[in-house]
C-alpha positions in Angstrom: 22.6 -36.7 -71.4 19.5 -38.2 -70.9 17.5 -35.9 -68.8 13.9 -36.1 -69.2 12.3 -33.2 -71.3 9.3 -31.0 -69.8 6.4 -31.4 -71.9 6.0 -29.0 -74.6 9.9 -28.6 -75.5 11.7 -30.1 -78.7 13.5 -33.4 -78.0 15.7 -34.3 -81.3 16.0 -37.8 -80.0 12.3 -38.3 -79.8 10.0 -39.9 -82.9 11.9 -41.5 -85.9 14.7 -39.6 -85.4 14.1 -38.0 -89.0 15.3 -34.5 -87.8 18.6 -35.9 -86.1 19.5 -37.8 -89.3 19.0 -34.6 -91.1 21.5 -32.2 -89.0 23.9 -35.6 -88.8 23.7 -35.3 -92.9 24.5 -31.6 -93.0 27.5 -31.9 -90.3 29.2 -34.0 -92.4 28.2 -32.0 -95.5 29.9 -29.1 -93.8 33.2 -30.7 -92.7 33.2 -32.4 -96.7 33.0 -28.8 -97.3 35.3 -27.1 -94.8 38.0 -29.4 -96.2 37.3 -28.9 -99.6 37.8 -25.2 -99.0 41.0 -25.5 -96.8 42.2 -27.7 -100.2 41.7 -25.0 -102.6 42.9 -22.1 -100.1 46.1 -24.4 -100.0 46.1 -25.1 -103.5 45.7 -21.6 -104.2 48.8 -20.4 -101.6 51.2 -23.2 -103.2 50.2 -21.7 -106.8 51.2 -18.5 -105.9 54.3 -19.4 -104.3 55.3 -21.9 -107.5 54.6 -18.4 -109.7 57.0 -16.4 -107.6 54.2 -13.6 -107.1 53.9 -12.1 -103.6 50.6 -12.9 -103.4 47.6 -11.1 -101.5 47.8 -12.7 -97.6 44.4 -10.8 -97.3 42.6 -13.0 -100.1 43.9 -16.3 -98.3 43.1 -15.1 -94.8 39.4 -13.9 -96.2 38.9 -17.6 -97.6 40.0 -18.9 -94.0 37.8 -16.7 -92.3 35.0 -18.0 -95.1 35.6 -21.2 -93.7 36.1 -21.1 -90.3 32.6 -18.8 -90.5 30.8 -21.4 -92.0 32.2 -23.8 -89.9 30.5 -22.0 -87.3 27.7 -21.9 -88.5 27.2 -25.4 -89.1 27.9 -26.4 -85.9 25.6 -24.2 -84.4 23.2 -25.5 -86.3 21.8 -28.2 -83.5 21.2 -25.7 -81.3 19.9 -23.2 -83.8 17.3 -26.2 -84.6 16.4 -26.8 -81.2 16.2 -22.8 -80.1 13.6 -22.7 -83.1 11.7 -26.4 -81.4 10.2 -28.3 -83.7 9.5 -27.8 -87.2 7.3 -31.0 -87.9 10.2 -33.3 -89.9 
């Protein structure tokens, strides 16, 4: 893990650590957020049920897909960050 870097290359770990504290903020931020939307997909499935209405399957397996896209996403983000090098936080 803590292989030196060639010169020229972003290191996240390097300098105040500003940028690392940043995608640490948004990964939590986008977990917050993943469960918040498995809630309400949830919520939305036992509201249905409660009602007696067949419900649409496709509307609750498009909000999980939402999710687990955005889940994704976020964690990708590190490496997104570091593909880009850096940005000057």
């Amino acid at each position: 893990m803590n292989r030196p870097v060639p010169p020229g290359q972003f290191n996240p770990l390097a300098g105040d650590g500003e940028a690392l504290d940043l995608l640490n903020l948004l990964a939590w931020c986008m977990t917050a957020a993943a469960v918040g939307g498995l809630i309400i997909v949830g919520i939305q499935m036992a509201i249905q049920l409660n009602r007696g209405t067949p419900g649409e399957e496709s509307d609750h397996f498009r909000g999980l897909a939402f999710i687990a896209l955005a889940c994704i996403l976020g964690a990708a983000a590190g490496p997104i960050v570091s593909i880009f090098g850096d940005l000057g936080l």
